[in-house]
C-alpha positions as a Python dict, from the first residue, in 0.01 Angstrom:
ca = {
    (1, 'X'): (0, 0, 0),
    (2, 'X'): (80, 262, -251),
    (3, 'X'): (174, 621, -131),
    (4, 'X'): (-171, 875, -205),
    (5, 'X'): (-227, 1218, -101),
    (6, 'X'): (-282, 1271, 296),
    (7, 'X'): (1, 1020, 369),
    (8, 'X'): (263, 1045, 601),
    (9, 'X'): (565, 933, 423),
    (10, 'X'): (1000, 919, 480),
    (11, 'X'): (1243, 870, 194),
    (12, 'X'): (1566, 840, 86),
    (13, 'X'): (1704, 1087, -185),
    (14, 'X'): (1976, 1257, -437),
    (15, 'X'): (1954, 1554, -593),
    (16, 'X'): (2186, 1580, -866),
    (17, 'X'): (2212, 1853, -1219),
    (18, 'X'): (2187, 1734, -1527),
    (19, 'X'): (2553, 1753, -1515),
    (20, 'X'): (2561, 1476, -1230),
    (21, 'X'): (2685, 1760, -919),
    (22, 'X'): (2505, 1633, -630),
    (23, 'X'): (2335, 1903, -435),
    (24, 'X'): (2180, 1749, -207),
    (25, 'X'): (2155, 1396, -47),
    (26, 'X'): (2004, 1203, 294),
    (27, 'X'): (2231, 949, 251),
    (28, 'X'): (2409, 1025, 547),
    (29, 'X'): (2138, 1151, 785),
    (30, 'X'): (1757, 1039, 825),
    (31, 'X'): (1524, 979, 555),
    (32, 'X'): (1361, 1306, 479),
    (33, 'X'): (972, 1296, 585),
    (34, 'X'): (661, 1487, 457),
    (35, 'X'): (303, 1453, 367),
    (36, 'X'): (197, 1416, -5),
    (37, 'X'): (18, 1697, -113),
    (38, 'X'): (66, 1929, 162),
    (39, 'X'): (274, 2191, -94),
    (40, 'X'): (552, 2167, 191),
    (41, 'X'): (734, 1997, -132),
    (42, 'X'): (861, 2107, -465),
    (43, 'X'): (521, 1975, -712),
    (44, 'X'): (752, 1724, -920),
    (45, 'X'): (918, 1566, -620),
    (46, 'X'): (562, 1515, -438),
    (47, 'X'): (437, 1427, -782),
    (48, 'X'): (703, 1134, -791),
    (49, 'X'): (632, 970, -484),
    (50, 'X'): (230, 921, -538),
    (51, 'X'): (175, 569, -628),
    (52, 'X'): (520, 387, -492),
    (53, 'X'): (519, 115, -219),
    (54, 'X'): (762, 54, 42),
    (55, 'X'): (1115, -34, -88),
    (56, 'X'): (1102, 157, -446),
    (57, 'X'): (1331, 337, -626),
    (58, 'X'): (1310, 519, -868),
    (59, 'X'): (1481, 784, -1062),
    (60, 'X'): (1319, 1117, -1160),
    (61, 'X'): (1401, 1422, -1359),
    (62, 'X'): (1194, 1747, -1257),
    (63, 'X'): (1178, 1994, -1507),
    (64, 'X'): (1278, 2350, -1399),
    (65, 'X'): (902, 2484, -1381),
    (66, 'X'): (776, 2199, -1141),
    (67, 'X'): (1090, 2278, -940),
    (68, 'X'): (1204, 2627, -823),
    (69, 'X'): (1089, 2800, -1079),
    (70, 'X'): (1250, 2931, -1431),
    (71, 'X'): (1475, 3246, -1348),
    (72, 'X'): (1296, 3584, -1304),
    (73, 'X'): (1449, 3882, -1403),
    (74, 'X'): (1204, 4081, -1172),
    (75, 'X'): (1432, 3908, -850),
    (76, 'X'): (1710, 4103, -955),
    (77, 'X'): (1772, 4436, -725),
    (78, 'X'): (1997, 4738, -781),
    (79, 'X'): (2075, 4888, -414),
    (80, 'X'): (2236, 5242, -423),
    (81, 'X'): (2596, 5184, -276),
    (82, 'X'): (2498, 5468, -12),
    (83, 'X'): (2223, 5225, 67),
    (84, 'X'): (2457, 4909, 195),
    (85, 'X'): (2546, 4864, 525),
    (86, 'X'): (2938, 5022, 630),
    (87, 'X'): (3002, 4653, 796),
    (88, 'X'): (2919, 4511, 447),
    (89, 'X'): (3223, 4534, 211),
    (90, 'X'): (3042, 4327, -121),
    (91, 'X'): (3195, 4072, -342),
    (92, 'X'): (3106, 3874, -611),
    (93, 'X'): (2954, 3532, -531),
    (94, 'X'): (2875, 3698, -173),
    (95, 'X'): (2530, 3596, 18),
    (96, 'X'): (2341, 3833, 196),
    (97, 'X'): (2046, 3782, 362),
    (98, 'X'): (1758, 4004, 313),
    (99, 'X'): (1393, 4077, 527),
    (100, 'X'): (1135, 3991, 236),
    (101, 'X'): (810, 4129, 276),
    (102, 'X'): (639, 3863, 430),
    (103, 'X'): (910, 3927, 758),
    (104, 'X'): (1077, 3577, 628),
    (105, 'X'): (1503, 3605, 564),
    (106, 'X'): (1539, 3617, 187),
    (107, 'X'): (1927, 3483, 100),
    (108, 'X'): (2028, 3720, -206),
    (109, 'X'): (2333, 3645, -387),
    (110, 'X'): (2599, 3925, -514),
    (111, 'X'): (2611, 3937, -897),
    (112, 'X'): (2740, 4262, -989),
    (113, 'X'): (2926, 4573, -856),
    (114, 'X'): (3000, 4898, -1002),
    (115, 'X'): (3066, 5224, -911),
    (116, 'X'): (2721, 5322, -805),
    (117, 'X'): (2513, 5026, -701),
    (118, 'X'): (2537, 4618, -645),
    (119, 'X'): (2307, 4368, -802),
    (120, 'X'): (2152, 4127, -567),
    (121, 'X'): (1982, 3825, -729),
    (122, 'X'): (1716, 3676, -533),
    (123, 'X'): (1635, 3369, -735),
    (124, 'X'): (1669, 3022, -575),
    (125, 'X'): (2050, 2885, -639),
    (126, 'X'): (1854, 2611, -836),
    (127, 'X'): (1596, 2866, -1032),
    (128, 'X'): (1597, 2776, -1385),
    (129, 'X'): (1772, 2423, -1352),
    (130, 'X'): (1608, 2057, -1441),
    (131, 'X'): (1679, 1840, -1119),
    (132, 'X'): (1716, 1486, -1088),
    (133, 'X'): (1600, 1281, -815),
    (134, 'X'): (1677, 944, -691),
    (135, 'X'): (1423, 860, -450),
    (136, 'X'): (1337, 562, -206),
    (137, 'X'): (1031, 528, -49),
    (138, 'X'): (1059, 392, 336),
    (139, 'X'): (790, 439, 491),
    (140, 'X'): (409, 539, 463),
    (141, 'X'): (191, 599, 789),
}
């Protein structure tokens, strides 16, 4: 039975960069499970799976665009330093988390500090990268 769209199905993965960082894995927990189609999934990862059976691997690369996205420069934000929180003392590399507009925490990242505002960058960490996936299909309900 090959995996279609509707179906229940678990697998194995790696996520590595091109460079070969891992940055994510389920090798050491349970297989990861979702249902094809459903847009609960990045569309080149749910993409990969339609057709397999039970007990294939495969290896994948998922161009930026049918990942998280290409970089935006509109998810940059300036915030006034009169603006940040006194508990908050900023640093480069720093996360923050952020209320988007939808009510849902947004995790910014620190990228730049001056003397009158910071830079948060609210791209995904993997925004504008090509991914590559290692995937085993387990099971299909």
């Amino acid at each position: 039975m090959q995996a279609k769209k509707g179906d229940a199905v678990e697998v194995h993965y790696t996520g590595k960069l091109e460079d070969g960082t891992v940055f994510d894995s389920s090798a050491s927990r349970a297989p990861l499970g979702f249902t094809l189609g459903d847009g609960n999934m990045i569309k080149g990862f749910d993409s990969a799976v339609y057709g397999m059976v039970i007990g294939d691997k495969k290896t994948v690369t998922i161009p930026a665009a049918e990942a998280y996205g290409e970089r935006r420069a509109d998810m940059m934000i300036d915030v006034p330093l009169e603006q940040v929180p006194a508990d908050i003392k900023p640093e480069l590399g720093m996360t923050l988390q952020l209320q988007g507009g939808n009510g849902q925490p947004m995790p910014v990242t620190v990228v730049e500090i001056d003397e009158t505002k910071i830079t948060l960058d609210a791209n995904h960490e993997l925004a504008g990268k090509d991914l590559i996936f290692e995937i085993e299909l387990m099971t299909i309900a």
